[in-house]
FIPADO-274718 format. One record per atom (N, C-alpha, C, CB): x, y, z. Coordinates in steps of 0.02 Angstrom, whole numbers, always signed. Glycine has a CB too. Layout:
<recs>
[[X Y Z]]
...
</recs>
This chain:
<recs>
[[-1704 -581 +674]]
[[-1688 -566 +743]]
[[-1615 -582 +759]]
[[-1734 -604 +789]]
[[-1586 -640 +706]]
[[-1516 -663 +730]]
[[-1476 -597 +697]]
[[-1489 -750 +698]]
[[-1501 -566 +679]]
[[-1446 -516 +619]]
[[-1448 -444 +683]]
[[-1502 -487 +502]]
[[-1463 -454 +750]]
[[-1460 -395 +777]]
[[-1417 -392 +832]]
[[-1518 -374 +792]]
[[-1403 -453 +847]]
[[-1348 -445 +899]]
[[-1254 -433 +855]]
[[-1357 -532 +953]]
[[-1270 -465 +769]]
[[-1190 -458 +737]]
[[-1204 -405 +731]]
[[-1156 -494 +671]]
[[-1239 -367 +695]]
[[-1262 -289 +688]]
[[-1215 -265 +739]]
[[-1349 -268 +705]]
[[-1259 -259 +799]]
[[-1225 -248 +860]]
[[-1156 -254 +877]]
[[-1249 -281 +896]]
[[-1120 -316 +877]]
[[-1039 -337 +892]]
[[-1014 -296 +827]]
[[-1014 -437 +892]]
[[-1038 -278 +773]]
[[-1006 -244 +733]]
[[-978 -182 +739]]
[[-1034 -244 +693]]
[[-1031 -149 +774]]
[[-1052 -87 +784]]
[[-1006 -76 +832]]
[[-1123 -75 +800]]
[[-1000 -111 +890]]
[[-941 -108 +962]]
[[-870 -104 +922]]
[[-940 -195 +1023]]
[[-849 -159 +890]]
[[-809 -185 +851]]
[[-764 -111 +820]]
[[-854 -235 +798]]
[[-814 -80 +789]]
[[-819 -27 +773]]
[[-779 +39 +811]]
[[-880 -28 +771]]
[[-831 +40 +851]]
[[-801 +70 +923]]
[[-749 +82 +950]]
[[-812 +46 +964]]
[[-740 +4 +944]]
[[-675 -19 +993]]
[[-613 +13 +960]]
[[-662 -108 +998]]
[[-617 -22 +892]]
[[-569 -2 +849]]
[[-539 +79 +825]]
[[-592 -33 +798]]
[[-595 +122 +851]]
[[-610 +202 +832]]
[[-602 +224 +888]]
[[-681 +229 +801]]
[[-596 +199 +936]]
[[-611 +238 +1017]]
[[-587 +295 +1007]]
[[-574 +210 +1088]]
[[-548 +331 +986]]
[[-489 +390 +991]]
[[-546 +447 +957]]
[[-398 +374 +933]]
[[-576 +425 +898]]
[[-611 +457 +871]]
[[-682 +475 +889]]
[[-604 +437 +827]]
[[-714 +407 +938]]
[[-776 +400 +960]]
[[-768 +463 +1017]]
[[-795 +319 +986]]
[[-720 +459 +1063]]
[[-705 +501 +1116]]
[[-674 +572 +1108]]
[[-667 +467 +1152]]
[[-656 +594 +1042]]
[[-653 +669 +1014]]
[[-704 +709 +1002]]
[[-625 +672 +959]]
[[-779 +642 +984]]
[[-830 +684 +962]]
[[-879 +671 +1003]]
[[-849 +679 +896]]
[[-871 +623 +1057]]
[[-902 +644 +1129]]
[[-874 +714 +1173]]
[[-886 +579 +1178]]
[[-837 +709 +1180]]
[[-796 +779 +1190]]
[[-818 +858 +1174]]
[[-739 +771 +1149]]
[[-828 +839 +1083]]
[[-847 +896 +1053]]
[[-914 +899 +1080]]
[[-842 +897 +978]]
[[-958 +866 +1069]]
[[-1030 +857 +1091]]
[[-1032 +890 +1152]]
[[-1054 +784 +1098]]
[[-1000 +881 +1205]]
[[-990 +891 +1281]]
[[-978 +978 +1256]]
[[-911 +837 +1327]]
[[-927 +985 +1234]]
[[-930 +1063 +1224]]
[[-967 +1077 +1196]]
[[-887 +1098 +1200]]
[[-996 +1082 +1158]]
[[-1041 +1112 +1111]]
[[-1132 +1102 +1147]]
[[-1024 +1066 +1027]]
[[-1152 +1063 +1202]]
[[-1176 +1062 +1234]]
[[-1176 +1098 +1292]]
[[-1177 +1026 +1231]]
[[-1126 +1104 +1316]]
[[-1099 +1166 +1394]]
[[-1093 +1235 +1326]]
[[-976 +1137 +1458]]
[[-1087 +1234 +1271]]
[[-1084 +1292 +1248]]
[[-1145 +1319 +1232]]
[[-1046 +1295 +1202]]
[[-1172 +1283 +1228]]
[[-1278 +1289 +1207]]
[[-1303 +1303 +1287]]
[[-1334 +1180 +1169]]
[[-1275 +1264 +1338]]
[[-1329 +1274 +1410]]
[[-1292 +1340 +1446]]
[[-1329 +1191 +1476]]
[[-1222 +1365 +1436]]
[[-1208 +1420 +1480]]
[[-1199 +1477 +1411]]
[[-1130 +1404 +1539]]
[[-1178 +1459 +1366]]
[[-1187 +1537 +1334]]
[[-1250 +1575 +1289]]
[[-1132 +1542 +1287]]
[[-1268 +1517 +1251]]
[[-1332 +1549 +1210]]
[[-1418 +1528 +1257]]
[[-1329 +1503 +1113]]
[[-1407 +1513 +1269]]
[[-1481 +1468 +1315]]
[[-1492 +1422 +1364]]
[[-1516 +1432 +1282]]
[[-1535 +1433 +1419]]
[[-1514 +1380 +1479]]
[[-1558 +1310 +1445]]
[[-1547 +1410 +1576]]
[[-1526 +1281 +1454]]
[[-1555 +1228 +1426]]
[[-1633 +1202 +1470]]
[[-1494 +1172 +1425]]
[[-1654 +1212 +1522]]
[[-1720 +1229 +1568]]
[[-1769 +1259 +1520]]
[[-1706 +1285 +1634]]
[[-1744 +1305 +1491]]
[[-1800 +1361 +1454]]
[[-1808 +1311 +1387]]
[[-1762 +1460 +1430]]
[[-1766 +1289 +1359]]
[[-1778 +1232 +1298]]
[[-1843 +1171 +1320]]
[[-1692 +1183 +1286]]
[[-1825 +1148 +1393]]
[[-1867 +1091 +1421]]
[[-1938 +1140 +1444]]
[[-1821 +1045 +1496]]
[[-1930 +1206 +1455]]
[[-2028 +1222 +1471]]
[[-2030 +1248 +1397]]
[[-2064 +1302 +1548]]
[[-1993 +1276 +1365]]
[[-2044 +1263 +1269]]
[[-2064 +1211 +1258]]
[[-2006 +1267 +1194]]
[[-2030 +1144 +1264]]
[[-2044 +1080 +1257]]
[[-2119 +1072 +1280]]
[[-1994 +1037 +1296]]
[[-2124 +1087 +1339]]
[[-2186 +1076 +1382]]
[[-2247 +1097 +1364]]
[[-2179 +1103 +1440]]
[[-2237 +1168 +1320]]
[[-2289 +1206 +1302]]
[[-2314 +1177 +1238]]
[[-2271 +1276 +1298]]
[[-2277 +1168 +1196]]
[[-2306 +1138 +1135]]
[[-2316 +1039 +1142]]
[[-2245 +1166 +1068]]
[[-2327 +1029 +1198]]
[[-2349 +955 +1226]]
[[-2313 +920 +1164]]
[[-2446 +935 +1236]]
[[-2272 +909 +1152]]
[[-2213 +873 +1115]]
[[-2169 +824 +1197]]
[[-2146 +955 +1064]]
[[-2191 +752 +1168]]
[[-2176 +701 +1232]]
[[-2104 +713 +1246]]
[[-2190 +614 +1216]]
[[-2070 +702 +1285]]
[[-1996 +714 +1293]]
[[-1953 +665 +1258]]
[[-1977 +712 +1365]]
[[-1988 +611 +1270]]
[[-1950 +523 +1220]]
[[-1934 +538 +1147]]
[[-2022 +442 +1207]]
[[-1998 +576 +1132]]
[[-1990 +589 +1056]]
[[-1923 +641 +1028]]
[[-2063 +624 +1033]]
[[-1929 +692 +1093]]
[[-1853 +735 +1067]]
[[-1786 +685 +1096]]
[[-1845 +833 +1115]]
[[-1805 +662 +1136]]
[[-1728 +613 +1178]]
[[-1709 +557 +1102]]
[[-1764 +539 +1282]]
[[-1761 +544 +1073]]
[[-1743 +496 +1006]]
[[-1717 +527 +950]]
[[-1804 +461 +977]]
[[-1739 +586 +943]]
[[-1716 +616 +885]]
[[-1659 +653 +911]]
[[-1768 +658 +847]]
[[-1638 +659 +944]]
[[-1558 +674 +982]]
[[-1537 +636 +970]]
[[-1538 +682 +1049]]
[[-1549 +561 +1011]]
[[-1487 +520 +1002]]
[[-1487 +490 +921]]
[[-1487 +455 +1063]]
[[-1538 +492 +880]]
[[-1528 +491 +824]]
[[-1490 +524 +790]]
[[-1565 +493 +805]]
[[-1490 +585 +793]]
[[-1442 +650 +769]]
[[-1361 +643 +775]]
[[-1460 +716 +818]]
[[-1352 +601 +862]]
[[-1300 +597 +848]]
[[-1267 +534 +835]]
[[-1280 +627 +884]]
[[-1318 +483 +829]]
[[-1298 +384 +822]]
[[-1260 +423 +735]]
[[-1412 +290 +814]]
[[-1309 +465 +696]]
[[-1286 +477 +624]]
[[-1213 +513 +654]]
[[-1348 +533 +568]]
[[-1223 +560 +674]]
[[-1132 +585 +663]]
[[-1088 +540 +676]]
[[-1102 +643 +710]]
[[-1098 +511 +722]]
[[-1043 +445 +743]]
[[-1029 +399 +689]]
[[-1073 +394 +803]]
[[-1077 +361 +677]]
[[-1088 +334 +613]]
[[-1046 +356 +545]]
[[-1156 +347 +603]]
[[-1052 +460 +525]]
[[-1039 +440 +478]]
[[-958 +480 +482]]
[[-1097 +451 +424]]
[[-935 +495 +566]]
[[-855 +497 +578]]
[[-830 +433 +554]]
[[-830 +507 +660]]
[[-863 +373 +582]]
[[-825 +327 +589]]
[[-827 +269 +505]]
[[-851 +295 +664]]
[[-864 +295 +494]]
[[-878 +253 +417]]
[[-821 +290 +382]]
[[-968 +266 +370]]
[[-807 +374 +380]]
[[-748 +395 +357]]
[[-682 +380 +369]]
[[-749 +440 +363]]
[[-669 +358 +428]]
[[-609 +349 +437]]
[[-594 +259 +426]]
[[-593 +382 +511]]
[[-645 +213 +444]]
[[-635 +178 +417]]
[[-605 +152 +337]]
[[-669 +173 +435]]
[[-674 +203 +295]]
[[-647 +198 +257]]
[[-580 +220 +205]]
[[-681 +197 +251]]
[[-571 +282 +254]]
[[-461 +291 +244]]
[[-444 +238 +255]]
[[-402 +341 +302]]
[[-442 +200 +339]]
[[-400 +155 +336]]
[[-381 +97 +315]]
[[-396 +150 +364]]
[[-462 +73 +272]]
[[-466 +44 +240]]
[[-418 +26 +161]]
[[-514 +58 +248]]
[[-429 +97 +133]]
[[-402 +118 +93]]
[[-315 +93 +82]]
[[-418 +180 +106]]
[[-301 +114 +153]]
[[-213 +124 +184]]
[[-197 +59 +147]]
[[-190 +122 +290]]
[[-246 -5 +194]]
[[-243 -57 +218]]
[[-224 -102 +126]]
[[-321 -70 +271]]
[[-279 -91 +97]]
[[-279 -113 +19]]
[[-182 -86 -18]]
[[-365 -53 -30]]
[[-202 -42 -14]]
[[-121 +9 -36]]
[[-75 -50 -35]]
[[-86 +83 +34]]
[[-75 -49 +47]]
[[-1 -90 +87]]
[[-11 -176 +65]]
[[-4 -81 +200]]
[[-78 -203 +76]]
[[-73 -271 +63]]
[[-80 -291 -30]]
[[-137 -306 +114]]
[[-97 -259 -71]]
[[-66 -245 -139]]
[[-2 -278 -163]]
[[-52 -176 -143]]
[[+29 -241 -118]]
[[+120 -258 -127]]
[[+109 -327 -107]]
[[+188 -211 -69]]
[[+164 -367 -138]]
[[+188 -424 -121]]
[[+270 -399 -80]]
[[+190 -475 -196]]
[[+284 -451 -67]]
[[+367 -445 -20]]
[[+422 -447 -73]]
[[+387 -521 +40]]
[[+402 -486 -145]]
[[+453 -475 -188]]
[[+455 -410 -214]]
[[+451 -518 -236]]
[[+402 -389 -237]]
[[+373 -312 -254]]
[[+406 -254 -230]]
[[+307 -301 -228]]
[[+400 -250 -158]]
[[+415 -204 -93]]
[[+506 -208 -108]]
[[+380 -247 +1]]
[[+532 -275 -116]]
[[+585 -297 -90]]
[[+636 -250 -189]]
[[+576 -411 -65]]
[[+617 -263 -237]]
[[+624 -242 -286]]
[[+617 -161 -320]]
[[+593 -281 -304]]
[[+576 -146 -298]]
[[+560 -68 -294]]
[[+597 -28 -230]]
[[+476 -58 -285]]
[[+612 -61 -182]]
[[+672 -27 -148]]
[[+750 -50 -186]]
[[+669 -55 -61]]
[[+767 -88 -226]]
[[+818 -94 -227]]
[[+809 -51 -298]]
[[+846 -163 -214]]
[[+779 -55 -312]]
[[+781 -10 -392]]
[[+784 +69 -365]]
[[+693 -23 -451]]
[[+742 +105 -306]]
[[+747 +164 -273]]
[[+802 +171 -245]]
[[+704 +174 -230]]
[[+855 +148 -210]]
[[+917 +148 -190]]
[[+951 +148 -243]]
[[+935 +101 -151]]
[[+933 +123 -313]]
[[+1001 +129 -356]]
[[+999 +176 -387]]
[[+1019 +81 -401]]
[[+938 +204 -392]]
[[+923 +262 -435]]
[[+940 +327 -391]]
[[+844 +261 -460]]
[[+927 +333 -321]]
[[+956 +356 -284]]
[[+1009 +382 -274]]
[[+953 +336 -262]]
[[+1064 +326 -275]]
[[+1140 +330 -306]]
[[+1152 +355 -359]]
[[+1171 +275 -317]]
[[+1125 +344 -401]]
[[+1154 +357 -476]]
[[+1132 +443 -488]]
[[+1108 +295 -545]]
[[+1077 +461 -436]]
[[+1058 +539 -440]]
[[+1092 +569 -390]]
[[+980 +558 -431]]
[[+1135 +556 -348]]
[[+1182 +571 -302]]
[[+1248 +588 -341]]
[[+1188 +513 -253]]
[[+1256 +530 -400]]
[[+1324 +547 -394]]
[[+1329 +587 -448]]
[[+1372 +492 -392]]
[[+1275 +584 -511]]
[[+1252 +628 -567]]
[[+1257 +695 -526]]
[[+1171 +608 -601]]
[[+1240 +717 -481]]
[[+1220 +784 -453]]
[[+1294 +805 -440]]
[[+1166 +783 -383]]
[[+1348 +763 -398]]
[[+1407 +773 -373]]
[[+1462 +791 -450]]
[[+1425 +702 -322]]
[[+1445 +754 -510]]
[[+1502 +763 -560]]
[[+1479 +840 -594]]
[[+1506 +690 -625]]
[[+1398 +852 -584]]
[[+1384 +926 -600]]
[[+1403 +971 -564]]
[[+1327 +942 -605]]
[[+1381 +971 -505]]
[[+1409 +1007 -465]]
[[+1479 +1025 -443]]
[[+1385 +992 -432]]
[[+1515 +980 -459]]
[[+1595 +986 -434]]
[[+1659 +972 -493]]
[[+1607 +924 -371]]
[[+1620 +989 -545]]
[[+1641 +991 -631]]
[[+1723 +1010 -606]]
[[+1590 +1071 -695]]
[[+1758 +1052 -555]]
[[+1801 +1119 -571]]
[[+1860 +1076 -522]]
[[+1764 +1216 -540]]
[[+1924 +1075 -530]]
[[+1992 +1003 -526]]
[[+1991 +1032 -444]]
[[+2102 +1013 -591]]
[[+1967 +1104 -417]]
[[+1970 +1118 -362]]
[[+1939 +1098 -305]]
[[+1966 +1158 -365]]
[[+1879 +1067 -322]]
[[+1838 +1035 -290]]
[[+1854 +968 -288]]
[[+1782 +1047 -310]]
[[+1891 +931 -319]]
[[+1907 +859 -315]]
[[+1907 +840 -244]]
[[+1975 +842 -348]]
[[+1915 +862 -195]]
[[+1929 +831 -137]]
[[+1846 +855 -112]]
[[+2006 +861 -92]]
[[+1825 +900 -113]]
[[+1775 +896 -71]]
[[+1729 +858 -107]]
[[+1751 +957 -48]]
[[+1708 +838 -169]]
[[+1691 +794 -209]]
[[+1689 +729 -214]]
[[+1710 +804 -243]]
[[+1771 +708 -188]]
[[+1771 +624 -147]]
[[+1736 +622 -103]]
[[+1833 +595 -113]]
[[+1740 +678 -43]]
[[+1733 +642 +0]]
[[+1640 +642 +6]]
[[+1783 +667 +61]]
[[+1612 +706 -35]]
[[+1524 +687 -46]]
[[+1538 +623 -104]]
[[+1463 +771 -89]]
[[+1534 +608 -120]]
[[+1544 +535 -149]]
[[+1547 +489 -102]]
[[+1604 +524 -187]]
[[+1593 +465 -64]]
[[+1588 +411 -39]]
[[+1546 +429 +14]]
[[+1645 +380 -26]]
[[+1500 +474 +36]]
[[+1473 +491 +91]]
[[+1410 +457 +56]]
[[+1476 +571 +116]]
[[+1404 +488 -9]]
[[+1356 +453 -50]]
[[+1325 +385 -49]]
[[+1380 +453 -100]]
[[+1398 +356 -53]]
[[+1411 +287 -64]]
[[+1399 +268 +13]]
[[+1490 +268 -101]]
[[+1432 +280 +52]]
[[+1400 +244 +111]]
[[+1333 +250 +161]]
[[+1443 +247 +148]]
[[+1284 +304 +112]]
[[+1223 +313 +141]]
[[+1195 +233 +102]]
[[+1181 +398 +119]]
[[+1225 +230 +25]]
[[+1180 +174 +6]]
[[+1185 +117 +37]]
[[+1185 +159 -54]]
[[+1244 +108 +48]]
[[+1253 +43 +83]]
[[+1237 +36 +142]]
[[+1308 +22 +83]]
[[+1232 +79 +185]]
[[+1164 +110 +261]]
[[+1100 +65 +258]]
[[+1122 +211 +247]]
[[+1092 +113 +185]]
[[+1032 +100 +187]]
[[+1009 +15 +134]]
[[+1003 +176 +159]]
[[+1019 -17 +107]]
[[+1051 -77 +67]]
[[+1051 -127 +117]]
[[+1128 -65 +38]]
[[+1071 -97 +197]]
[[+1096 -157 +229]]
[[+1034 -200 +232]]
[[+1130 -144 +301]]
[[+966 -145 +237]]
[[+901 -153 +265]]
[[+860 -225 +235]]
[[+860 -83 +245]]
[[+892 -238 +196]]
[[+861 -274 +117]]
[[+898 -365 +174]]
[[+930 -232 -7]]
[[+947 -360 +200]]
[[+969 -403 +212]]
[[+988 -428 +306]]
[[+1015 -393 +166]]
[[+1002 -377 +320]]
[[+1018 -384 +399]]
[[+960 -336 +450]]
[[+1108 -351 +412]]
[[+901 -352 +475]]
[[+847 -313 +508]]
[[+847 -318 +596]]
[[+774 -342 +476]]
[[+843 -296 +614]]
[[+845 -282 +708]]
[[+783 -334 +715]]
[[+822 -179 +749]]
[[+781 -345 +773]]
[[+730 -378 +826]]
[[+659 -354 +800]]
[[+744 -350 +912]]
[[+636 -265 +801]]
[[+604 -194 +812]]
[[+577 -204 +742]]
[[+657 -118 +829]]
[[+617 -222 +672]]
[[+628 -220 +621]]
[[+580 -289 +587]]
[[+702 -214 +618]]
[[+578 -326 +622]]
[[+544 -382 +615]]
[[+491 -376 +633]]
[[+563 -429 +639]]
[[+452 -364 +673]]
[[+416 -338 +698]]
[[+358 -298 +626]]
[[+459 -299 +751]]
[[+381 -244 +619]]
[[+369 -215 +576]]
[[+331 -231 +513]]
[[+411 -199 +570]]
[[+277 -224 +460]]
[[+277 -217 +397]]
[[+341 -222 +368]]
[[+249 -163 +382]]
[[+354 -257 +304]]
[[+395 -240 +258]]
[[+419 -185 +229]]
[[+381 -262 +225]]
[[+333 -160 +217]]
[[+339 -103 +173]]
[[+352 -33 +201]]
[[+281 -99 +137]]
[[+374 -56 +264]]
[[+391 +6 +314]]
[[+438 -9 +319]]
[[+364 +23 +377]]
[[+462 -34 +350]]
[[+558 -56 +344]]
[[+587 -52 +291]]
[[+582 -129 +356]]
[[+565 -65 +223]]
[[+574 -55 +143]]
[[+552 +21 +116]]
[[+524 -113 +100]]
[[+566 +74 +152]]
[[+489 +138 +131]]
[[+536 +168 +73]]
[[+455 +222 +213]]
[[+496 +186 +40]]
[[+516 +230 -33]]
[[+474 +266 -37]]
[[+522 +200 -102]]
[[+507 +331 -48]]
[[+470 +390 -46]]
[[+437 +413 -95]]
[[+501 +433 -32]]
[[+388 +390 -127]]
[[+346 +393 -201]]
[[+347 +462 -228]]
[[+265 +372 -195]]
[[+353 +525 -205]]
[[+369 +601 -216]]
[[+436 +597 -266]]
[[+387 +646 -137]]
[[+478 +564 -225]]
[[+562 +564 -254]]
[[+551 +491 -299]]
[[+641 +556 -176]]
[[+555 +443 -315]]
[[+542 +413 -340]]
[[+527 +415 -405]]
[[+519 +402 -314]]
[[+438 +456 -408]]
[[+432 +474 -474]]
[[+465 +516 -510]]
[[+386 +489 -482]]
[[+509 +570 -469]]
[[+550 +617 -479]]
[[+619 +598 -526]]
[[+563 +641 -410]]
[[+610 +527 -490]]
[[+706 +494 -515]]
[[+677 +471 -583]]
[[+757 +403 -456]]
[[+621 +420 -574]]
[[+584 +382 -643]]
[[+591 +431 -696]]
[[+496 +362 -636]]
[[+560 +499 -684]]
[[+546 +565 -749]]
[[+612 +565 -762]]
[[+511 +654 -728]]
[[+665 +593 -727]]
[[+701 +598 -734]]
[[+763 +523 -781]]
[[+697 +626 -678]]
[[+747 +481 -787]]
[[+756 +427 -820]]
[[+820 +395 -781]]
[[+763 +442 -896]]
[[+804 +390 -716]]
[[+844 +348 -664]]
[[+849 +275 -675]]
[[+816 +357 -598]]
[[+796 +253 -695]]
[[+755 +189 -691]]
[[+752 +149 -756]]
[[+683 +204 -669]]
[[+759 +179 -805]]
[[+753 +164 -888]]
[[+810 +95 -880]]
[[+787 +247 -956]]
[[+848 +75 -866]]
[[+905 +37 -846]]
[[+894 -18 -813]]
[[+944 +70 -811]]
[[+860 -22 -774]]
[[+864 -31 -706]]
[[+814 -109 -708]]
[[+831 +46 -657]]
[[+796 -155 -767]]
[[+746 -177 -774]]
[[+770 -256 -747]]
[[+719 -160 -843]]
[[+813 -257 -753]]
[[+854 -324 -725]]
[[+888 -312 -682]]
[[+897 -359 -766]]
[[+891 -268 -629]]
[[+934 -253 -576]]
[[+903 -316 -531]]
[[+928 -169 -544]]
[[+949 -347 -497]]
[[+932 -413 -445]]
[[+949 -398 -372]]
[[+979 -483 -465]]
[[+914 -404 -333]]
[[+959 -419 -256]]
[[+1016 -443 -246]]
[[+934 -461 -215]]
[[+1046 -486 -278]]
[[+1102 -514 -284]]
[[+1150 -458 -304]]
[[+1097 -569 -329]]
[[+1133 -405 -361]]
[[+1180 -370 -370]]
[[+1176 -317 -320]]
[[+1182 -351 -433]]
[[+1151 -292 -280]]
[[+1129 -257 -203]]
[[+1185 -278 -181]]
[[+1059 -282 -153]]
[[+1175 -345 -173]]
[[+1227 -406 -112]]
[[+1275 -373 -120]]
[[+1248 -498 -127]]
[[+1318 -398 -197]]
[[+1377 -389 -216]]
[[+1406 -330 -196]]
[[+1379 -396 -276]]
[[+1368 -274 -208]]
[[+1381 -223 -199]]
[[+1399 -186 -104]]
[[+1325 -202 -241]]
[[+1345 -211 -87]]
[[+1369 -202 -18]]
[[+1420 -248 +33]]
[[+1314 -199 +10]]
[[+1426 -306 +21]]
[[+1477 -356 +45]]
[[+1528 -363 -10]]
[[+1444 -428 +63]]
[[+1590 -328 +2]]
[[+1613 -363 -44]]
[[+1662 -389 -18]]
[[+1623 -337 -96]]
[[+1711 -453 -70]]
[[+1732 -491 -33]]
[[+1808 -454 -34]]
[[+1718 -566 -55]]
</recs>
């Protein structure tokens, strides 16, 4: 008997946490109900069939709200279990982890920035427009570099691994590409150096 009221706070808990979703498919229900009583059948004529085949009314009112306790149920068991999912992903990472795999993605970053710029601008005519995508290069990294060390108010606030985001698409892209083969002792410290210098 004690296992029905946590049942219960679970179940709210639940709720509470899903509202957005609980109230999309009340919604739908709501339409799809006004779409059953004004376009295909008045819903009156459903309640005197009811009547005729002496089927109690409780018994259909239960197997309704049964019908739909399950859809709710199994919206919300799905999305739970995405966010669940999310949730494992993100807490996985440690802060050294997060903090290391962005600095290894920023360097590899760079190094496919500027690989792209000496292909691309092979020809003595381009030298100038070539500097100056270079150091444009160069000062996106250090933009972005600062993140590792100096964070806003907003920024704190935040996950790590959101303030730290690496784009796993490009990433594996740089890795294939053998961005990273190098890269096995790269330190924060050499980040530092690189962006402060003296």
């Amino acid at each position: 008997m004690a296992k029905i009221p946590l049942i219960w706070s679970s179940v709210l808990r639940l709720i509470r946490l899903h509202h957005l979703a609980v109230g999309n498919i009340a919604v739908l229900c709501l339409i799809v109900l006004s779409i059953m009583d004004y376009g295909i059948l008045d819903l009156f004529c459903w309640f005197e069939t009811v009547e005729k085949e002496n089927i109690p009314l409780t018994v259909l009112m239960y197997i309704g709200g049964l019908k739909v306790a399950i859809v709710l149920f199994l919206a919300l068991w799905c999305w739970t279990r995405e966010a669940e999912k999310n949730q494992e992903d993100n807490l996985d990472m440690p802060i050294s982890y997060v903090r290391k795999r962005y600095c290894r993605f920023l360097v590899m970053h760079l190094l496919a920035s500027i690989d792209r710029l000496i292909h691309h601008h092979s020809h003595i005519d381009d030298f100038l427009q070539g500097h100056k995508d270079c150091v444009e290069a160069v000062e996106q990294f250090r933009w972005r570099a600062r993140r590792l060390f100096e964070r806003t108010d907003l920024q704190l606030c935040v996950p790590l691994h959101e303030v730290l985001s690496v784009d796993d698409q490009q990433e594996k892209e740089l890795l294939r590409l053998g961005y990273g083969d190098k890269l096995e002792q790269l330190r924060e410290l050499d980040i530092y150096k690189m962006i402060y210098k003296d």
